[in-house]
C-alpha positions in Angstrom: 0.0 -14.1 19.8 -2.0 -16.2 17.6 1.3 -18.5 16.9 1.8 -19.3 20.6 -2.2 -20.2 20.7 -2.1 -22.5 17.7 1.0 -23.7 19.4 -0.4 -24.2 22.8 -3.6 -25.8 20.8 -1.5 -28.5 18.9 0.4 -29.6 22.3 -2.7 -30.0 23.7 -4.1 -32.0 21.0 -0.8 -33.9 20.9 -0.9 -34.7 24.6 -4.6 -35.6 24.7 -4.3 -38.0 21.8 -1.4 -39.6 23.2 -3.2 -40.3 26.2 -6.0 -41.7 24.9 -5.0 -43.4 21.5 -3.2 -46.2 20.6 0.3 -46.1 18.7 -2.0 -46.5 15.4 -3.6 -42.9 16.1 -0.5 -41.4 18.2 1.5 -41.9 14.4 -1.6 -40.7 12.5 -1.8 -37.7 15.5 2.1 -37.1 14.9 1.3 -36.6 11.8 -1.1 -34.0 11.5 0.9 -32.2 14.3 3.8 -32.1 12.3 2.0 -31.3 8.8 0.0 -28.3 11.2 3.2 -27.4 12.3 4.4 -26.9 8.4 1.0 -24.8 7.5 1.9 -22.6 10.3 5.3 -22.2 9.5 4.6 -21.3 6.1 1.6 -19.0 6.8 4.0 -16.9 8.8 6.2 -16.9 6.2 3.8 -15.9 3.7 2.6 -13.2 6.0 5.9 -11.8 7.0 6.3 -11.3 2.9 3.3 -9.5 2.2 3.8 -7.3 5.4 7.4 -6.4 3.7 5.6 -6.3 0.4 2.6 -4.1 2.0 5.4 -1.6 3.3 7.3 -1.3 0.2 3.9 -0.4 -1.6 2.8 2.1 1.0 6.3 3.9 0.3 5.5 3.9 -3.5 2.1 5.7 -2.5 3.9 8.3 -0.7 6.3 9.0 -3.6 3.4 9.1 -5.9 1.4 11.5 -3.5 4.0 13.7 -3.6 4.9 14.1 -7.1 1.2 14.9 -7.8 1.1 17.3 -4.8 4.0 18.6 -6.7 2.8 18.3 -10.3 -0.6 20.1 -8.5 1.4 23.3 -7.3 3.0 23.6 -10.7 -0.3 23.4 -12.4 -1.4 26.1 -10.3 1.6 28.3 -11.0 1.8 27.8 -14.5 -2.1 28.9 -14.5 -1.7 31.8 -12.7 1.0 33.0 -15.3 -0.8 32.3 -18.4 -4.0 34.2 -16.7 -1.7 37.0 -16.3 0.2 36.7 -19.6 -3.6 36.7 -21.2 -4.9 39.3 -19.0 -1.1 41.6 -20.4 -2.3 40.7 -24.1 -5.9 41.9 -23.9 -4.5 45.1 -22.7 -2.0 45.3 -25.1 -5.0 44.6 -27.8 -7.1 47.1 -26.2 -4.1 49.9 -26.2 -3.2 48.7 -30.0 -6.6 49.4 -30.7 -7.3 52.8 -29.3 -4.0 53.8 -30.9 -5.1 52.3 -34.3 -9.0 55.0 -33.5 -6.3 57.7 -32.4 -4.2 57.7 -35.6 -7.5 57.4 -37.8 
């Protein structure tokens, strides 16, 4: 939208210069049409290659959101093991001892 306004914008321009200019400034007018022209051109380009850029980056995100969601849930896995595996040693302590009282 905003390349068919710039457009519209440097016709105007053009015709109203040509109109009202001699061939001096109708060259010099030409001119900055056509090196407008070439700013927008590349501008577009540029922006056209950041959006591409821009989605590759956002896909990259993702991945990375995902392998810590991931690397999250295993976390909390591992931690509910080694709670239990701690909570099975304290008993087994506690039972090692009372059979160590027991035997004495």
């Amino acid at each position: 939208m905003s390349r068919i306004t710039a457009l519209a914008a440097i016709a105007l321009i053009t015709v109203l210069g040509i109109t009202g200019c001699g061939t001096k400034e109708r060259d010099e007018l030409r001119t900055k049409v056509t090196a407008l022209e070439q700013q927008l051109a590349q501008s577009t380009s540029e922006a056209s290659k950041m959006q591409a850029e821009l989605t590759g980056l956002r896909g990259q995100l993702q991945t990375a959101q995902e392998g810590q969601a991931q690397a999250q849930s295993q976390i909390e896995s591992l931690t509910r093991d080694l709670e239990q595996t701690l909570a099975e040693l304290n008993q087994v302590k506690a039972d090692l001892a009372a059979a160590k009282k027991k035997k004495k």
